[in-house]
Backbone as a chain_set.jsonl record, in Angstrom:
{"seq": "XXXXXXXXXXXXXXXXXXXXXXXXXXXXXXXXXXXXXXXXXXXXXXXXXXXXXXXXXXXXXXXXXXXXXXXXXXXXXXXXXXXXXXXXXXXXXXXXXXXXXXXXXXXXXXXX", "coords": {"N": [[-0.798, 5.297, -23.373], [-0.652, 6.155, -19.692], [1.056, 5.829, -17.099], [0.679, 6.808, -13.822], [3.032, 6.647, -11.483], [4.257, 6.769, -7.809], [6.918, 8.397, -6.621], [10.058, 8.379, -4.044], [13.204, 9.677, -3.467], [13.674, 8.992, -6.16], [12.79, 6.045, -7.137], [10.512, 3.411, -6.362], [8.02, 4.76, -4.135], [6.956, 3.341, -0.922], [3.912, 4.122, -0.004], [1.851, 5.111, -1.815], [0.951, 8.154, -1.17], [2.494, 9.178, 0.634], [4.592, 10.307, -1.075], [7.478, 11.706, -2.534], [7.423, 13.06, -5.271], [4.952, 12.532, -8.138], [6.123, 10.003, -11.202], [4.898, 9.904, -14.066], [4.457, 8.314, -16.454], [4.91, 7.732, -19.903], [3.549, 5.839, -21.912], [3.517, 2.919, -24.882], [1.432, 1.15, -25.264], [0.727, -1.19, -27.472], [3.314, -1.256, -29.176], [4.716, -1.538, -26.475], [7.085, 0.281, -25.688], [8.326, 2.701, -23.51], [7.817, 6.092, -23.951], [8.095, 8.419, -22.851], [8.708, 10.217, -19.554], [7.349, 11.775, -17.491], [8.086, 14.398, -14.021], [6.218, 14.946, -11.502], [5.036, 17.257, -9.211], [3.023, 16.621, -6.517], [-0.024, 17.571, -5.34], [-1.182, 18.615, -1.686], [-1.474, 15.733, -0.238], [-4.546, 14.42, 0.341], [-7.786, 13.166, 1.697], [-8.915, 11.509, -1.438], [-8.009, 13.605, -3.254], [-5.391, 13.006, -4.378], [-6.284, 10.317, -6.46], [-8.023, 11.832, -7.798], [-6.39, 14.577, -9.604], [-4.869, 12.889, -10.325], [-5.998, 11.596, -12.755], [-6.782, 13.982, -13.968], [-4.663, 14.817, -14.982], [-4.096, 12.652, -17.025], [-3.99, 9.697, -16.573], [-3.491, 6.298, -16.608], [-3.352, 4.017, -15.474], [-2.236, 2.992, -12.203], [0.763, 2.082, -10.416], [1.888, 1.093, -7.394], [3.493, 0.655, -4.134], [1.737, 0.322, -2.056], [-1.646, 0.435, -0.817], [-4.914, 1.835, 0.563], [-7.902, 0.52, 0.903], [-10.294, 2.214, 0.409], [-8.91, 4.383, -0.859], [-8.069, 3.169, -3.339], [-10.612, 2.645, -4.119], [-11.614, 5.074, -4.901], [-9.577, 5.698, -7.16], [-10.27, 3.544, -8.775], [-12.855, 4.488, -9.227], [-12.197, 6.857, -10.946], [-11.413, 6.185, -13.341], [-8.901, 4.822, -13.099], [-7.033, 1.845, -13.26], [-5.307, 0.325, -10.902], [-2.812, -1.03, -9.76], [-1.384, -2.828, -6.902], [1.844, -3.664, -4.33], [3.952, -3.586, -5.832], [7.403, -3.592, -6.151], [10.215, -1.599, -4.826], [11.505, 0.131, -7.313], [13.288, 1.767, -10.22], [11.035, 3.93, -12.025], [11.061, 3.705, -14.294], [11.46, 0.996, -15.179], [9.594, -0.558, -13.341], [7.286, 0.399, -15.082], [7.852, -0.768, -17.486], [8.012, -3.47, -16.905], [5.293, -3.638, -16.475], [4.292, -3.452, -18.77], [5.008, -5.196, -20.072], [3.953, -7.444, -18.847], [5.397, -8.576, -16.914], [5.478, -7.726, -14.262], [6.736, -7.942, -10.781], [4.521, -8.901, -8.514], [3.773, -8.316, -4.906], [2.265, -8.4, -1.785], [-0.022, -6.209, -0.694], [1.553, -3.331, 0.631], [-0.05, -1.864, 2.327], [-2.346, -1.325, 5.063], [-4.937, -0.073, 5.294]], "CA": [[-1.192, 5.034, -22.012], [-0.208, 7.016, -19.248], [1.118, 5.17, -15.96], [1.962, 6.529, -12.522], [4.073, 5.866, -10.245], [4.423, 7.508, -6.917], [8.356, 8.496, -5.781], [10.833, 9.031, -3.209], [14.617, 9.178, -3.99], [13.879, 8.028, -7.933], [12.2, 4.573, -6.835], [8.706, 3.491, -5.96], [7.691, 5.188, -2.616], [5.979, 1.995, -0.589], [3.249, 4.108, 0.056], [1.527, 6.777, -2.694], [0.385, 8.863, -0.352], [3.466, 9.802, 1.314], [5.701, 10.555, -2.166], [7.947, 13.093, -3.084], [6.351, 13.418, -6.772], [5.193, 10.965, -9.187], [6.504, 9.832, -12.559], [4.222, 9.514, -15.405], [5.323, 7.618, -17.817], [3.435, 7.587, -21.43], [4.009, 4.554, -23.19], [2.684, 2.6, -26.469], [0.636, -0.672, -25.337], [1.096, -1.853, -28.86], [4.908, -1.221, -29.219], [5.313, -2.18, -25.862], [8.055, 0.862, -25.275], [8.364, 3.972, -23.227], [7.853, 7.361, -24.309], [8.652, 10.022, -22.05], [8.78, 10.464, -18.402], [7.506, 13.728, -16.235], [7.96, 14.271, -12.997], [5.004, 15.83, -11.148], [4.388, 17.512, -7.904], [1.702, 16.157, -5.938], [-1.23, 18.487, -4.203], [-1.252, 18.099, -0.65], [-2.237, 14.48, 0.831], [-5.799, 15.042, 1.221], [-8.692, 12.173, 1.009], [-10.059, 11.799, -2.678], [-7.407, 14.659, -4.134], [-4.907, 12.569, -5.504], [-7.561, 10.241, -8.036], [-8.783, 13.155, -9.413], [-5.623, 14.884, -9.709], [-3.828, 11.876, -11.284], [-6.79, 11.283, -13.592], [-6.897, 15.014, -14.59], [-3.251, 14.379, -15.663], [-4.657, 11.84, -17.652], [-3.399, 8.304, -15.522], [-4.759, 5.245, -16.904], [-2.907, 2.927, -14.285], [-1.22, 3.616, -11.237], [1.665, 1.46, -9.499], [2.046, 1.31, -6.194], [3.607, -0.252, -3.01], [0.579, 0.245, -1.105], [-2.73, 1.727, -1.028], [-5.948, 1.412, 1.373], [-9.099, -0.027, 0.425], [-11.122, 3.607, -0.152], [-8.17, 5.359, -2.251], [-8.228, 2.251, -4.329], [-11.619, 2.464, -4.416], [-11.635, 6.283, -5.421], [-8.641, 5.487, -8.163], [-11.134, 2.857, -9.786], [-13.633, 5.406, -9.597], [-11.594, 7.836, -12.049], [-11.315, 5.325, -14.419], [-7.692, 4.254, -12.742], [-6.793, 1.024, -12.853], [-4.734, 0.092, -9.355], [-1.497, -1.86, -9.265], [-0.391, -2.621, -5.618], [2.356, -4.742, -4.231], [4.655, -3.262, -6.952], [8.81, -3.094, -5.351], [10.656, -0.156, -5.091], [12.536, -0.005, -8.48], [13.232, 2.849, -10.54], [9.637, 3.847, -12.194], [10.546, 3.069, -15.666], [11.629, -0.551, -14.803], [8.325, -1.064, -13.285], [6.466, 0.251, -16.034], [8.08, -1.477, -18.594], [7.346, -4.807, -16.609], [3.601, -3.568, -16.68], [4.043, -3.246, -19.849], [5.489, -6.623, -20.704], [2.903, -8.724, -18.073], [6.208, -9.314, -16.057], [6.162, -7.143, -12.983], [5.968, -9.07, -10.009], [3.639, -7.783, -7.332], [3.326, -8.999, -3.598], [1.133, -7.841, -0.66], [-0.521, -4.683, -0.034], [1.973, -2.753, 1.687], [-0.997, -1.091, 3.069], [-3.542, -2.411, 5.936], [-6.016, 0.27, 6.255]], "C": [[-0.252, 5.793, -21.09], [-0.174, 6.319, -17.66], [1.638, 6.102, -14.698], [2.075, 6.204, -11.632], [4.755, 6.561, -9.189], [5.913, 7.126, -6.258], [9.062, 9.005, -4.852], [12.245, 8.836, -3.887], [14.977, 8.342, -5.115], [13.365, 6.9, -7.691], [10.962, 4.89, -6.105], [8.494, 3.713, -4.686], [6.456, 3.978, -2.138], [4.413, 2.725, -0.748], [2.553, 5.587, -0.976], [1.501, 7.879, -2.092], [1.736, 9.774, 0.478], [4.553, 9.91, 0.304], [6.101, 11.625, -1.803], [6.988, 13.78, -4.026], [5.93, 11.795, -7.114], [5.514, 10.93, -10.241], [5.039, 9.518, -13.356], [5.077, 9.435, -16.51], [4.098, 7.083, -19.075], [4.187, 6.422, -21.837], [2.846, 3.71, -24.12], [2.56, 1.292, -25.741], [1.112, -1.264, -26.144], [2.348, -2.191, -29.295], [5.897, -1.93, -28.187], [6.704, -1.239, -25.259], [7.343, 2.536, -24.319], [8.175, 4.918, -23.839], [8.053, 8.607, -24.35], [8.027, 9.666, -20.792], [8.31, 11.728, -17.921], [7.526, 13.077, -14.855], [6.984, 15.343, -12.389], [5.302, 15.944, -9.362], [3.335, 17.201, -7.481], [0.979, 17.332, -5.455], [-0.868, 18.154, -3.241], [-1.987, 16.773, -0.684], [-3.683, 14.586, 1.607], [-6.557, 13.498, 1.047], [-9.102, 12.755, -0.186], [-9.13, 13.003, -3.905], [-6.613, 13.908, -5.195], [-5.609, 11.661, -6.818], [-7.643, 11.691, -8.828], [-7.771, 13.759, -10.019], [-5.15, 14.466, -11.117], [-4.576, 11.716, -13.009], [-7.016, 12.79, -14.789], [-5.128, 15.283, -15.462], [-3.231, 13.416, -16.726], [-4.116, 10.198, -17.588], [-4.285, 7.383, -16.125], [-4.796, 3.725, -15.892], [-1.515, 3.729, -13.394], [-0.418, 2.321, -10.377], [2.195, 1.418, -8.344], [2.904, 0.433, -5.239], [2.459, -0.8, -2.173], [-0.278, 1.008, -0.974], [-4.042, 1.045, -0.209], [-6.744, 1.223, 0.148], [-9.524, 1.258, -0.295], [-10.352, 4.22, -1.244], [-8.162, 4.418, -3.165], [-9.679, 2.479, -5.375], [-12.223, 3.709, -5.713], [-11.022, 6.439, -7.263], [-9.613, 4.639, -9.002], [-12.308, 4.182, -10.261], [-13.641, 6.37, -10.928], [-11.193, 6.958, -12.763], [-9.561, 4.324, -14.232], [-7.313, 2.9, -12.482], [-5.254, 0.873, -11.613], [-4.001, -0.987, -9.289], [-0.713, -1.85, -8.31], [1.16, -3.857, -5.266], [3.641, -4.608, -4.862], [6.672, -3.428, -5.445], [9.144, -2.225, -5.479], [11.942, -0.321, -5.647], [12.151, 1.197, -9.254], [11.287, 2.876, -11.355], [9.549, 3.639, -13.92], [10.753, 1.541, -16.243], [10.169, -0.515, -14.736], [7.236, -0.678, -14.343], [6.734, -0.479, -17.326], [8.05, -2.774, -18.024], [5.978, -4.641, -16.796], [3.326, -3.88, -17.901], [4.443, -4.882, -21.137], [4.534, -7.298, -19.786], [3.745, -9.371, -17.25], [6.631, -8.84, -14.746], [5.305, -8.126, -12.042], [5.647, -8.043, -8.529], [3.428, -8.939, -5.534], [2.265, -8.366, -2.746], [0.909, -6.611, -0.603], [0.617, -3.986, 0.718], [1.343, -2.084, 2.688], [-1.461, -1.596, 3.711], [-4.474, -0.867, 6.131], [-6.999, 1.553, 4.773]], "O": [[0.856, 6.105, -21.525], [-1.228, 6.254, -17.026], [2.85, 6.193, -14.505], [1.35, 5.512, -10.918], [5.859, 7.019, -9.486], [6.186, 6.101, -5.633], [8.835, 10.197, -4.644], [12.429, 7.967, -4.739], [15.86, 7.499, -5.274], [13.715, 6.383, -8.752], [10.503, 5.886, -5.545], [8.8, 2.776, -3.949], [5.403, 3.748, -2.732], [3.621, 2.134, -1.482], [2.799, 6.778, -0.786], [2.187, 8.755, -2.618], [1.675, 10.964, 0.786], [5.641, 9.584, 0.779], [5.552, 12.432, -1.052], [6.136, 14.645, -3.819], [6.235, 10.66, -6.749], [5.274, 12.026, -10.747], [4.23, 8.732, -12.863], [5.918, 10.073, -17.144], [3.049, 6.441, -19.113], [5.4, 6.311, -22.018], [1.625, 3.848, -24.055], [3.482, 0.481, -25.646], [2.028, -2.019, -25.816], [2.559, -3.307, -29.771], [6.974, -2.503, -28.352], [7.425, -1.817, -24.446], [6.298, 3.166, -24.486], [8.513, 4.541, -24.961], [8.158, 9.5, -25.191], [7.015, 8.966, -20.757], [9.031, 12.721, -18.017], [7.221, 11.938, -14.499], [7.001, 16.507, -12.789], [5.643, 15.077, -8.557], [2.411, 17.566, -8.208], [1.758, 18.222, -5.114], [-0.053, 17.239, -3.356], [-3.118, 16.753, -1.171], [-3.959, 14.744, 2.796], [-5.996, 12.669, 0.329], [-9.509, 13.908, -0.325], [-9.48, 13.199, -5.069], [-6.823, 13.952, -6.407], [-5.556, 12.093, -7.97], [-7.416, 12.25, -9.901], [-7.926, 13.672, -11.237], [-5.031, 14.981, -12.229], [-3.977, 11.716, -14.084], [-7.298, 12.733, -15.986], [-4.841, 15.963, -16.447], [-2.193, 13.396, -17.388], [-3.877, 9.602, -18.638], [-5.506, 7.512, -16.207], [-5.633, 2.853, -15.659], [-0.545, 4.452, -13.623], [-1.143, 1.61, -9.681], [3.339, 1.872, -8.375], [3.024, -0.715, -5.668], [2.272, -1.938, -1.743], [-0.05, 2.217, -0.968], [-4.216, -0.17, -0.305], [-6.544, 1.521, -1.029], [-9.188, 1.431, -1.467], [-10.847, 4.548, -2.322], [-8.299, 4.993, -4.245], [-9.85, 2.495, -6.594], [-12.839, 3.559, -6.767], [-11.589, 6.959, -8.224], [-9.786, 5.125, -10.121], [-12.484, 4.642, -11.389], [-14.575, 6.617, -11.691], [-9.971, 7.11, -12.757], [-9.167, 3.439, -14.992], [-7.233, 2.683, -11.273], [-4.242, 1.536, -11.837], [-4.492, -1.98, -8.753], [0.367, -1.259, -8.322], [1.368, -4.795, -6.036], [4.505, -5.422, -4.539], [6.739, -3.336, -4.22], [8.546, -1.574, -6.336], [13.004, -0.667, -5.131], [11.033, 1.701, -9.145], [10.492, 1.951, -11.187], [8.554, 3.485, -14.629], [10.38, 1.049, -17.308], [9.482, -0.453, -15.756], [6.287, -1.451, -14.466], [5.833, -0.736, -18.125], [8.069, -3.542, -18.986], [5.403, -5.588, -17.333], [2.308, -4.492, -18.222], [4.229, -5.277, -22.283], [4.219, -8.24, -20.514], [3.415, -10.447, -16.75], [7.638, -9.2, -14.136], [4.226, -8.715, -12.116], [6.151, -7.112, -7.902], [2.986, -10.078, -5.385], [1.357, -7.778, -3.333], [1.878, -5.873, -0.429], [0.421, -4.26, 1.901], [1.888, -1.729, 3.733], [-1.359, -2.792, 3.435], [-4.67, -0.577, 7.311], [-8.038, 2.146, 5.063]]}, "num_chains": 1, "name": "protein.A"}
């Protein structure tokens, strides 16, 4: 499985959309461990680019601070499942809570 996780300064950028890069992080469902890390350059911030992007990277869940309704919507679209709410902790913390059923998620950072 292939998670990411949009960053600024090594930790989860509140909002995807406005990252540095993102981490993808591969890890084993089954095992339950990490696997390797990249760090990726984003495309420009367009509507509808990053989904496809992420998905052509091969993303099976993405972690977030915050994300509108439509890019959510888009991210399901590409087969992405959509984890908002996430804190801003390094990105292989939060995937290895995903990965255990123990990350704790609050509000949308997003409203729109």
């Amino acid at each position: 499985m292939k998670i990411a996780i949009p960053i600024a300064g090594g930790r989860l950028c509140p909002h995807f959309g406005h990252c540095e890069q993102f981490a993808l992080v591969e890890a084993d469902m089954q095992a339950k461990t990490i696997q390797n890390t990249r760090l990726l350059n984003p495309p420009p911030h367009e509507p509808g680019v990053l989904p496809r992007w992420l998905h052509e990277q091969g993303a099976e869940v993405i972690i977030a601070g915050g994300m509108g309704a439509r890019a959510q919507q888009l991210f399901n679209q590409n087969g992405i499942q959509v984890v908002v709410g996430a804190p801003a902790d390094a990105p292989e913390a939060l995937a290895a809570a995903f990965l255990h059923n123990t990350l704790q998620t609050g509000t949308n950072l997003c409203d729109h």
